[in-house]
C-alpha positions as CSV (number, residue, x, y, z in Angstrom):
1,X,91.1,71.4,174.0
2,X,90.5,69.4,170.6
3,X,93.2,67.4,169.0
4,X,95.8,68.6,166.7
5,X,96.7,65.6,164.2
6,X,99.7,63.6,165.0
7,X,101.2,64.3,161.6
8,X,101.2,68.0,162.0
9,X,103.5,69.9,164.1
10,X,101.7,71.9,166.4
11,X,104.2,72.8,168.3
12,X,102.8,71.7,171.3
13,X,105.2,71.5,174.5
14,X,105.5,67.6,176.4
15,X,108.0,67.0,178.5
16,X,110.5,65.9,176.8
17,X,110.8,69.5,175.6
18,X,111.6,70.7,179.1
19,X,115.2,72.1,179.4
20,X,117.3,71.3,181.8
21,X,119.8,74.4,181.6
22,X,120.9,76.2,184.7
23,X,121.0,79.3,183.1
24,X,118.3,81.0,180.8
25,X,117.8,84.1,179.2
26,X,115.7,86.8,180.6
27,X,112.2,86.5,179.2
28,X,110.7,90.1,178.7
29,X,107.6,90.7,180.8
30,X,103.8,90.3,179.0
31,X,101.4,93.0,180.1
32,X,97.8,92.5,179.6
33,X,95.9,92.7,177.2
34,X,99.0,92.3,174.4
35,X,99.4,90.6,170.9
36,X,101.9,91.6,168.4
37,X,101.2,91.5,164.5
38,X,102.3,87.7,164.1
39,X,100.2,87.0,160.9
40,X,98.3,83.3,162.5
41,X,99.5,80.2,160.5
42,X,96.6,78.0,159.3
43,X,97.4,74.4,159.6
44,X,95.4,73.1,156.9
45,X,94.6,69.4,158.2
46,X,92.8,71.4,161.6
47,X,91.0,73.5,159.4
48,X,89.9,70.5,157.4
49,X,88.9,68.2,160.2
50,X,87.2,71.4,162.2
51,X,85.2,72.0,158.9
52,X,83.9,68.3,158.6
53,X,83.1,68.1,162.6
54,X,81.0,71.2,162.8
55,X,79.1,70.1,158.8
56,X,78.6,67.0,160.5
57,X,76.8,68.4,163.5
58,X,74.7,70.8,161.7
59,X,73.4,67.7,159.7
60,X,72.6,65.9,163.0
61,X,70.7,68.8,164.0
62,X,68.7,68.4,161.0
63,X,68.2,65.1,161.5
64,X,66.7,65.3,165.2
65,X,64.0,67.1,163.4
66,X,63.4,64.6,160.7
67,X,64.3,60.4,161.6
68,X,66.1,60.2,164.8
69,X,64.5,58.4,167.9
70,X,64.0,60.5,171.4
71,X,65.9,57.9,172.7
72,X,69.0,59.1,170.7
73,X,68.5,62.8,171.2
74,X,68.4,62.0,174.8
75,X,71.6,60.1,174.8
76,X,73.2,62.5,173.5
77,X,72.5,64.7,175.9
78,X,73.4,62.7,178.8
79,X,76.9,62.5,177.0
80,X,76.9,65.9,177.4
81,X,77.0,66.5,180.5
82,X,79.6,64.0,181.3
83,X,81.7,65.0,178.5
84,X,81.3,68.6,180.7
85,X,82.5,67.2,183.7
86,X,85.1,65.6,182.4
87,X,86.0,69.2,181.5
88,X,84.8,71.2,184.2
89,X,85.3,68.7,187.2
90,X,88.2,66.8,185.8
91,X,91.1,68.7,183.3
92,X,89.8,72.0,184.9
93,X,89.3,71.9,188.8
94,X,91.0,69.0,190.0
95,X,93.9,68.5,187.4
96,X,95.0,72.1,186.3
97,X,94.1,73.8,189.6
98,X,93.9,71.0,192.3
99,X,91.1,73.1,194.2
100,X,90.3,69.6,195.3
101,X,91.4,66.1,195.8
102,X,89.8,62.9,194.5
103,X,89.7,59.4,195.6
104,X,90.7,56.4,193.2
105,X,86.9,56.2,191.8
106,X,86.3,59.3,191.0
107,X,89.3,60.4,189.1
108,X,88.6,57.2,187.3
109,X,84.8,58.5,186.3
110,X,86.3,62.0,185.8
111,X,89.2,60.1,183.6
112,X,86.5,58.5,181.3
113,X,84.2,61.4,181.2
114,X,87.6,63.3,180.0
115,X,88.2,60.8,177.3
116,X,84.7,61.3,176.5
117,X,85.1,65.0,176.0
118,X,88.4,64.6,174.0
119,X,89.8,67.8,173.9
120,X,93.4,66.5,173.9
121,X,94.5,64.4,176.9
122,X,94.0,66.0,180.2
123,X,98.0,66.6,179.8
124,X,97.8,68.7,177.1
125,X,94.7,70.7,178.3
126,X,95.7,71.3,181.7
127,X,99.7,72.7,180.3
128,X,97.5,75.0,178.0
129,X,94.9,76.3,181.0
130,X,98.0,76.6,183.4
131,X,99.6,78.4,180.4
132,X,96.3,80.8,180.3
133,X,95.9,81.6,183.8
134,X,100.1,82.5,184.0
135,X,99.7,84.7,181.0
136,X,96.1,85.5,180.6
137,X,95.1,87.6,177.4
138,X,99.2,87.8,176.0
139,X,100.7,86.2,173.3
140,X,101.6,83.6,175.9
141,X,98.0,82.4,176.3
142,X,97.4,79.9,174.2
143,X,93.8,81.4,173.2
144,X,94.6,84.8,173.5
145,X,91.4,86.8,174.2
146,X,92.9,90.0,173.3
147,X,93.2,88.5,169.3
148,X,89.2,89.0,169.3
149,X,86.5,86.6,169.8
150,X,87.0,83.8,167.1
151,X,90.8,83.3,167.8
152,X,89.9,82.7,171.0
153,X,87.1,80.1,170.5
154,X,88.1,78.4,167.9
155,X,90.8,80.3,165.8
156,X,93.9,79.2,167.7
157,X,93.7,75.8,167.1
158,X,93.1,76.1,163.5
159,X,96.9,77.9,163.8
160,X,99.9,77.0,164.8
161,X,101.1,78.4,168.4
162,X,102.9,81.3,169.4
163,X,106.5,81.3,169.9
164,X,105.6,82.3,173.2
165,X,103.0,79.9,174.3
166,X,105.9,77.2,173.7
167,X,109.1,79.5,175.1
168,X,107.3,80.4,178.2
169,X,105.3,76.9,178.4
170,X,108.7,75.3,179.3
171,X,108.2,77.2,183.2
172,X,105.5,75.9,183.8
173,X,105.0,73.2,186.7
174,X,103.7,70.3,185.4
175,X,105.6,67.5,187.4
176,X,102.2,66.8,189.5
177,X,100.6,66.2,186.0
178,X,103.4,63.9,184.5
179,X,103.2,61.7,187.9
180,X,99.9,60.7,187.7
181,X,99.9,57.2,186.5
182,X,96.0,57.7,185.3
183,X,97.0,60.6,183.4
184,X,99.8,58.7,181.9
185,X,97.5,56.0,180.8
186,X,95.3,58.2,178.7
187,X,98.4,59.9,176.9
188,X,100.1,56.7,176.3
189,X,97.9,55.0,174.7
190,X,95.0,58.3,173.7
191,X,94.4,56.9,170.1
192,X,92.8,53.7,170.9
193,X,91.1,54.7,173.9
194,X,89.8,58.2,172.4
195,X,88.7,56.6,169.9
196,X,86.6,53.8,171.8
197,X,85.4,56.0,174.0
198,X,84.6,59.4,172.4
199,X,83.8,57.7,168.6
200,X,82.8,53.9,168.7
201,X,81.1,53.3,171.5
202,X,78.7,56.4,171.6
203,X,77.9,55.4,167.9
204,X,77.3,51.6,168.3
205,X,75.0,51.7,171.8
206,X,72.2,53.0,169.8
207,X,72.3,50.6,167.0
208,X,72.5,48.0,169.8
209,X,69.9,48.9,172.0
210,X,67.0,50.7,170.5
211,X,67.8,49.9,166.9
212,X,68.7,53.3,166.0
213,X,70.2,54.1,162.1
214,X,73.7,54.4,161.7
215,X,73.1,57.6,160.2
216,X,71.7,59.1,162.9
217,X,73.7,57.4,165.6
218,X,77.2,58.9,164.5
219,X,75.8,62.6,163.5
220,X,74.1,63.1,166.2
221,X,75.5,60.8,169.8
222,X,78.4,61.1,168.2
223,X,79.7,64.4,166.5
224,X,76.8,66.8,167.2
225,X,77.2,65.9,171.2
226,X,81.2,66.4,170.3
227,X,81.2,69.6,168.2
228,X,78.7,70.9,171.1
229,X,81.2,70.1,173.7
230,X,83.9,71.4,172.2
231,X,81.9,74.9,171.1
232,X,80.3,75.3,175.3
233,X,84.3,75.1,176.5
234,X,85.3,77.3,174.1
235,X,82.9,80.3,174.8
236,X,84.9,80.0,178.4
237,X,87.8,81.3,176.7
238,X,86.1,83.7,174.3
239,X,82.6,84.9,175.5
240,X,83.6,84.9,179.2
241,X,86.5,87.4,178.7
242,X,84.3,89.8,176.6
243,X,81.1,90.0,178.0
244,X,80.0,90.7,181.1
245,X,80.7,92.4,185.0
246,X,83.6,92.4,186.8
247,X,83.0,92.4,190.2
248,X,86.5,90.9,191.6
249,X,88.6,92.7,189.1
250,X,87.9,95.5,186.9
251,X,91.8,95.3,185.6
252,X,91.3,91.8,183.6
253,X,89.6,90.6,181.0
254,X,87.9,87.6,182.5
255,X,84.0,88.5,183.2
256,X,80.8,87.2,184.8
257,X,78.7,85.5,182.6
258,X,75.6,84.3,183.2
259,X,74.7,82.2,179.7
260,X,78.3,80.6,180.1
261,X,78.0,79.5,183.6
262,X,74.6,77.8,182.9
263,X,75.5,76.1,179.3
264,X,78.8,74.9,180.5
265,X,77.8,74.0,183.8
266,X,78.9,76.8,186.1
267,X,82.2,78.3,184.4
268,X,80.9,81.7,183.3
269,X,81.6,83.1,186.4
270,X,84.7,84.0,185.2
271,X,86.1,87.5,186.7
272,X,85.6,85.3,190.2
273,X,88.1,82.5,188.7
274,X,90.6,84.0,187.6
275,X,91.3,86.1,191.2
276,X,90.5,82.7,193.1
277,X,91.7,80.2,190.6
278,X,92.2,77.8,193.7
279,X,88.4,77.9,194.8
280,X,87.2,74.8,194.0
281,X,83.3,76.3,193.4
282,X,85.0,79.0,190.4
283,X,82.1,81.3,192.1
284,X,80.9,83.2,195.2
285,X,79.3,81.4,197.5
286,X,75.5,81.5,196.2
287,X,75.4,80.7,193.0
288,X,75.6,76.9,192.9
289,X,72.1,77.2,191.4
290,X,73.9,77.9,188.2
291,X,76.9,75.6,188.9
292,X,76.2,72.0,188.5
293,X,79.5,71.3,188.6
294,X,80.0,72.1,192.4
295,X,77.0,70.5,193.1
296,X,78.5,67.3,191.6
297,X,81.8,67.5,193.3
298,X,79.8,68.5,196.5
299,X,77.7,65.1,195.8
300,X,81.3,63.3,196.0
301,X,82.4,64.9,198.9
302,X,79.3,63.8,200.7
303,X,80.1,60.1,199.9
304,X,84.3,60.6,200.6
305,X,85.3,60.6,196.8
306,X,86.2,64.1,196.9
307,X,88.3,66.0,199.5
308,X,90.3,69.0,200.9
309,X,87.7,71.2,199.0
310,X,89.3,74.7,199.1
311,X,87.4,77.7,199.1
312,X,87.8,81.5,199.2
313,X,85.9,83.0,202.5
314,X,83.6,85.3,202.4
315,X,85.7,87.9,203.9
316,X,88.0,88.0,201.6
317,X,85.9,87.2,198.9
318,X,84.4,91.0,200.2
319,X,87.5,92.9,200.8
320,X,88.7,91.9,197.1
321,X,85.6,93.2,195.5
322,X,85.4,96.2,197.6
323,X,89.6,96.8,196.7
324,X,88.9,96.3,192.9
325,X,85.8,95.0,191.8
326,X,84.2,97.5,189.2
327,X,81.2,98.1,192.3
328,X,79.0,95.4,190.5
329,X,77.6,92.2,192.5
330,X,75.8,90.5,189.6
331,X,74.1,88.4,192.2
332,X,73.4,90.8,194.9
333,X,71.7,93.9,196.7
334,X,74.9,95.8,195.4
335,X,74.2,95.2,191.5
336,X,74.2,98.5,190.0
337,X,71.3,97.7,187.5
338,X,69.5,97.9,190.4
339,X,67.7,101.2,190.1
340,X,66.8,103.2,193.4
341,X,62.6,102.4,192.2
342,X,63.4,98.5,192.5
343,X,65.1,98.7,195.8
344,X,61.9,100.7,197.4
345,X,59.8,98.0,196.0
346,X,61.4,95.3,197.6
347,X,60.3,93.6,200.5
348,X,62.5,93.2,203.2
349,X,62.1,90.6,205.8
350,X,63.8,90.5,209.2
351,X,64.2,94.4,209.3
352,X,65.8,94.3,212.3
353,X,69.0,92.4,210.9
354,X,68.5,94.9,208.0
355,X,69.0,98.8,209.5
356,X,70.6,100.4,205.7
357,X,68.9,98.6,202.7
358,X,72.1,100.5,201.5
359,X,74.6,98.2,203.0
């Protein structure tokens, strides 16, 4: 996610902190949904430079209205959806869960659209979404869901981490991620190349190349595009495990959620992800409609770039909703907002393949 200062300790795990002891204590078990009463520690240089970004974007949303050029509003946008990818294509599906594979080219797009994003290096992010997914909704979990809705958005990185997120991080498999030479690159040397990428050069291109005000170049291709990013990932972690079905599990937090998956690009369909965290789709088969990030990687499988796309079948996809799903199908015949009226008004083609409109 966003970047913690350098001066601050964050208490962020790299490898270096990895222990190589043969024997370790026996770490007591996390049951979902936990948190204890740790009172959060606010680490005041966070709060600060959270509280500047977000002023700053507000501004630039004023100042769409009022001087800037469609040119520069469109930009922005388009830097929004990459930034996305590099989120949703990049840290989440190929590096933390390696649903896929990717050829040299595309990791290198995905790497800058990453950089664009800058939510941390793609290191940091994918230790804290491995870290999420091994201990989802405990004190573990770096954005702990079960804290309420603005700890998990945006209150846990205004604080300094758990003792657990850092004890238990240590476990976790990262060698995949500290072999990657690309990877490597973008820790090594993150300042200068975060910078150029996410700050300076989003800023300068519309001075450059339809004369647009300093002003309005920074507040809005700049941090409002950045603060936007950074708020559509977040409501993953906080809106997605509050509201909505659970078809696939009714035992976990995680949900279906429709205004997610469409504002960050097909990740709201939560519940489905976090039972199939491999699949490289993070939905059913059927709603790529709302999921432009499948459709991108599917674009790149076309073409060779991506590979070795693993998917859940639709058999088991069934017999795990069926075994404990709460009976919803947000997408389907089996919805139970569908009242008995609507199904004898539906039209039904093919009745012959069709014998129960109850099945």
């Amino acid at each position: 996610m966003p970047p913690y200062p350098e001066e601050v300790d964050t208490n962020h795990i790299f490898e270096e902190d990895i222990s190589h002891e043969e024997s370790k204590p026996a770490l007591k078990p996390l049951v979902a949904p936990q948190a204890d009463n740790r009172k959060p520690e606010i680490v005041p240089l966070n709060l600060i430079t959270f509280g500047y970004g977000h002023l700053a974007a507000i501004y630039g949303i004023y100042l769409c209205f009022t001087s800037a050029k469609w040119a520069t509003i469109v930009f922005a946008f388009v830097l929004y959806i990459c930034a996305e990818l590099g989120i949703t294509a990049g840290a989440h599906r190929l590096w933390s869960h390696r649903s896929y594979k990717a050829k040299l080219p595309l990791r290198l797009i995905l790497l800058l659209f990453n950089t664009l994003a800058f939510q941390n290096t793609a290191i940091d992010w994918v230790r804290d979404h491995r870290m999420h997914h091994k201990y989802s909704d405990t004190d573990a979990d770096p954005h702990n869901a079960t804290r309420g809705f603005f700890f998990s958005h945006v209150g846990w990185l205004l604080t300094r981490k758990h003792p657990e997120v850092k004890r238990r991080g240590k476990d976790i498999d990262m060698m995949d991620i500290y072999n990657d030479s690309l990877l490597k690159f973008q820790k090594k040397y993150a300042i200068p190349f975060v910078g150029l990428v996410c700050f300076v050069i989003p800023t300068l291109m519309p001075m450059y190349f339809w004369n647009e005000t300093l002003n309005n170049s920074w507040h809005i291709a700049t941090m409002l595009r950045y603060i936007v990013n950074l708020n559509m990932t977040f409501l993953v972690n906080s809106a997605a495990h509050i509201w909505g079905y659970k078809p696939y599990d009714k035992s976990i937090k995680p949900v279906q959620n429709i205004t997610v998956s469409i504002l960050i690009l097909g990740e709201g369909f939560h519940n489905y992800h976090h039972v199939f965290p491999w699949d490289y789709r993070t939905s059913e088969l059927g709603n790529d409609f709302l999921n432009f990030t499948t459709l991108f990687i599917n674009l790149f499988a076309k073409i060779g770039w991506a590979y070795d796309l693993k998917t859940a079948s639709d058999k088991v996809v069934a017999a795990r909703r069926k075994r404990t799903g709460d009976g919803t199908n947000l997408w389907g015949w089996e919805d139970k907002s569908l009242n008995e009226e609507e199904r004898q008004a539906a039209t039904v083609l093919y009745p012959n393949k069709y014998l129960n409109l109850k099945d």
